[in-house]
C-alpha positions in Angstrom: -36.4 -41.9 87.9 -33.8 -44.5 88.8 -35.7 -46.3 91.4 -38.4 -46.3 88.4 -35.8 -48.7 85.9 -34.9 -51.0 88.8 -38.9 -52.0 89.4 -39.5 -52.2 86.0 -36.7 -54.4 85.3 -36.8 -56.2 88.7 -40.7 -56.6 88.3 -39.7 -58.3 84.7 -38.3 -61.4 86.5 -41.3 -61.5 89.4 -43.6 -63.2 86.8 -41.6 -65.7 85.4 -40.0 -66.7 88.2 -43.3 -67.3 89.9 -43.7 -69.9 87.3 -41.0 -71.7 87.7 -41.0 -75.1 89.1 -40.1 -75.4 92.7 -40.9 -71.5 93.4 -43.6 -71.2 95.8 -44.3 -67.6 95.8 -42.1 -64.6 94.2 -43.2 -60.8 95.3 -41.8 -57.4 95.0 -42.6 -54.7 96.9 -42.3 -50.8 96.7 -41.8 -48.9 100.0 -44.3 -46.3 100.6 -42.3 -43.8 102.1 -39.5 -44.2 100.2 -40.3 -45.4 96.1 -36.3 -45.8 96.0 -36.5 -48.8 98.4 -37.5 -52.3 97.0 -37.5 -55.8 98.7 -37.8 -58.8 96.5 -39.1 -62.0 98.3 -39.0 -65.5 96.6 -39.7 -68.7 98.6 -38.8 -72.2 97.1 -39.3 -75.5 98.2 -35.9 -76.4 98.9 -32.1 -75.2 99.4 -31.2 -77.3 96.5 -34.2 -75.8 94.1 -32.8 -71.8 96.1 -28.9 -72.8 95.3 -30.0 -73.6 91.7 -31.7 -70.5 91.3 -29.2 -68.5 92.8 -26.9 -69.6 89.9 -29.1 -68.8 87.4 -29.0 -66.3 84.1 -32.3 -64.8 85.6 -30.8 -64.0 89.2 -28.2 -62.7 87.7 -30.5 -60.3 86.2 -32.0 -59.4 89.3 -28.6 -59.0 91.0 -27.2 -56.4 88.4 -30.6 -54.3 88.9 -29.4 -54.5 92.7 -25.9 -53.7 92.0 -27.0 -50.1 89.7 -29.2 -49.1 92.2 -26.3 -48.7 94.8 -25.3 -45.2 95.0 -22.1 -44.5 93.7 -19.2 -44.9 96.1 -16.4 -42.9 96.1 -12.8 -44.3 97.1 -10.8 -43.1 99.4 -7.4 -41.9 98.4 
């Protein structure tokens, strides 16, 4: 169910960061074995145009999808 949420919402940002000027391709992918594990791959044209990106509201977006689908972690006392 979890890993469920994290490709929806990741797979909300694939389309319009395809669009984007600069991107050259954007994909997510599902692992077959495993429906928990998802790689997102997005090439740009440039370090600058990647950089900018990175700072983005939108990769923010896909970096708090990232950050729920870590398992919780429990401190050590």
């Amino acid at each position: 169910m979890k890993g469920r949420l994290h490709l929806k919402t990741l797979s909300s940002v694939v389309g319009p960061t395809r669009v984007l000027r600069r991107c050259l391709s954007c994909r997510l992918y599902e692992d077959l074995e495993n429906t928990n594990i998802l790689t997102l791959i997005a090439e740009w044209e440039s370090r600058e145009t990647l950089d900018k990106h990175v700072r983005s509201d939108r990769y923010r977006k896909i970096l708090a999808a990232m950050d729920l689908s870590l398992p919780n972690k429990k401190s050590n006392p």
